[in-house]
matplotlib code that plots the C-alpha trace (Angstrom):
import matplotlib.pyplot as plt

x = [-35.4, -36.5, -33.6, -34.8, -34.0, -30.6, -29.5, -30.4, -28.1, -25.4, -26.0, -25.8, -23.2, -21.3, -22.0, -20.8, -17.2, -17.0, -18.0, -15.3, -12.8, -13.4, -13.5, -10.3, -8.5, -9.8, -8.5, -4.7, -5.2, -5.5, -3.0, -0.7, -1.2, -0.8, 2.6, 3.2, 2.4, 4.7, 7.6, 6.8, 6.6, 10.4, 11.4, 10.5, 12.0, 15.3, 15.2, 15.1, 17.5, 19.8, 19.2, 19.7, 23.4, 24.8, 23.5, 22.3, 21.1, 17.9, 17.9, 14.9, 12.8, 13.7, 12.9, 9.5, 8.2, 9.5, 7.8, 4.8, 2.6, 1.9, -1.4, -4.8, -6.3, -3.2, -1.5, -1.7, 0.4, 3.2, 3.4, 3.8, 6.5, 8.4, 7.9, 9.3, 12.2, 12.5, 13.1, 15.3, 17.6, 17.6, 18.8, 21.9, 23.0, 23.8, 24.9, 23.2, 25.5, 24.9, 23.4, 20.8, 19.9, 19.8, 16.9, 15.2, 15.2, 13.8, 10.9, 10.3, 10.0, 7.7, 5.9, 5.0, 4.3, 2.2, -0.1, -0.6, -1.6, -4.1, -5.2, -5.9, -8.0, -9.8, -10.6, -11.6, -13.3, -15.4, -17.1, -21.0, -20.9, -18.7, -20.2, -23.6, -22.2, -20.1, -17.0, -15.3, -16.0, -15.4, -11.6, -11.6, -11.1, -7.9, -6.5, -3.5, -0.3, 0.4, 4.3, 3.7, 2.9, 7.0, 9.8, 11.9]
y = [36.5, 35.5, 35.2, 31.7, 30.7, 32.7, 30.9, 27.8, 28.1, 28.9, 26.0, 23.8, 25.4, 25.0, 21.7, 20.9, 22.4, 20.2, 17.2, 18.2, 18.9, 15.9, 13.9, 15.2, 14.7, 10.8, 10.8, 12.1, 9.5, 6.6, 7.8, 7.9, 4.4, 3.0, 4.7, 3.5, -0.2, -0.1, 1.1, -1.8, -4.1, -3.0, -2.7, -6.4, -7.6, -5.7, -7.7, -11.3, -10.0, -9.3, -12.6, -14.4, -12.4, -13.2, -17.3, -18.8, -21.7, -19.5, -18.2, -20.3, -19.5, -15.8, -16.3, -17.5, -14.3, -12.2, -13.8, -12.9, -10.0, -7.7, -6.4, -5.5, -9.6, -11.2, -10.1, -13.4, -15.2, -12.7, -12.6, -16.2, -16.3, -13.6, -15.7, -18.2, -16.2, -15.1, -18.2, -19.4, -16.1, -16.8, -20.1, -19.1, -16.0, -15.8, -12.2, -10.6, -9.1, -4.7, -4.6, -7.1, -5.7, -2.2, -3.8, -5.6, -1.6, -0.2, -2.8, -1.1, 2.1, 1.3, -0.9, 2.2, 4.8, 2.4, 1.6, 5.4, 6.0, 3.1, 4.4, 8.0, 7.0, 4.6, 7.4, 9.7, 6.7, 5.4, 8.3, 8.3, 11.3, 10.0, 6.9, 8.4, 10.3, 7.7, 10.2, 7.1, 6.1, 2.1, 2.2, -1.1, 0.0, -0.6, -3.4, -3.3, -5.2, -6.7, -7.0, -8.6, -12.0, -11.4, -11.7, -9.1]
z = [-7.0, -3.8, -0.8, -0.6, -3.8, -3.3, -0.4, -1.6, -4.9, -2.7, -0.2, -3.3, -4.9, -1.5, -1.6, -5.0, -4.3, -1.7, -3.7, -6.3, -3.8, -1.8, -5.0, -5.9, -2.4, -3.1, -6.3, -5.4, -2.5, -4.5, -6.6, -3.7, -2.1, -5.5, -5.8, -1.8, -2.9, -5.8, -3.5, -1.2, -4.0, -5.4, -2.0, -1.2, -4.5, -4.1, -0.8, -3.1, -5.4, -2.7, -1.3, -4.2, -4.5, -1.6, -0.8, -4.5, -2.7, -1.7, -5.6, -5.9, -2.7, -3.7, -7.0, -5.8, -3.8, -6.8, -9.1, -6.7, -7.8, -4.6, -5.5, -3.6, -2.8, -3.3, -0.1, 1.5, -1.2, -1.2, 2.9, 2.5, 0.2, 1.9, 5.4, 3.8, 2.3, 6.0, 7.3, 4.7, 5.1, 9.2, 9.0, 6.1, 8.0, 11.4, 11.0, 8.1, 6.0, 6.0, 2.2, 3.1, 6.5, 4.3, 2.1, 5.1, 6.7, 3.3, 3.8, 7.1, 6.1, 2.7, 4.2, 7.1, 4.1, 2.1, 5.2, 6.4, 2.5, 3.3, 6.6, 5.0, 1.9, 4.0, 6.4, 3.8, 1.6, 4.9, 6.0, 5.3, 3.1, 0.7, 0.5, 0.1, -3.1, -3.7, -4.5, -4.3, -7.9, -8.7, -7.0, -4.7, -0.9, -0.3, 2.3, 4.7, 4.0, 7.4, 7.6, 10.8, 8.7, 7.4, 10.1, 8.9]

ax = plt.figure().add_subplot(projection="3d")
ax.plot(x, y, z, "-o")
ax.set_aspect("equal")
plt.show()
């Protein structure tokens, strides 16, 4: 066999490991800003629940952004409910009670993992290789959740 044909099966096969574990770093990826969004979702809905405990007046404006599904597209509906729960929880509490600023902290912190599991699979899901292979299979890209649109 020529060395030619040698190197040339191990350049591919070189190439192929990569692809599988590139593919497989993408995979575990997704996996992990899926599990990062479902934190921020309970995290955000623990912060309604408590809300609705402590002033039932804003039950139904809490009730509201629960009811909201946080998933990839629908970002802008749910950071508009929770502004609105926001501004409905400023004007009842002057002082926010500890348990509620608790949840508003666990937000912080969710929101903060589920972005850098964004920021790593869209770096790893952008660059021209993986595109070219498209080791990215049919998962959408996935999009920031701007807490910024939510006074916390």
């Amino acid at each position: 066999m020529p060395i030619e044909v040698v190197i040339a099966l191990a350049v591919l096969l070189i190439l192929g490991m990569w692809a599988l574990y590139t593919a497989q770093r993408l995979n575990s990826l997704h996996i992990r800003t899926d599990a990062a969004l479902a934190q921020l979702e309970a995290t955000l809905d623990r912060r309604a629940a408590v809300v609705s405990a402590l002033a039932p007046e804003l039950e139904g404006i809490a009730a509201r952004a629960e009811a909201t599904e946080l998933a990839q597209g629908s970002f802008d509906e749910r950071a508009t409910r929770e502004r609105e729960l926001s501004a409905a929880i400023a004007q009842r509490f002057e002082a926010r009670p500890a348990v509620l600023a608790d949840a508003e902290g666990r937000i912080h912190l969710a929101h903060r993992f589920y972005n850098e599991a964004v920021s790593d699979t869209r770096a790893l899901r952008l660059r021209p290789a993986v595109k070219l292979l498209r080791l990215g299979g049919t998962a959408k890209l996935p999009e920031y959740f701007e807490l910024s649109q939510i006074e916390v």
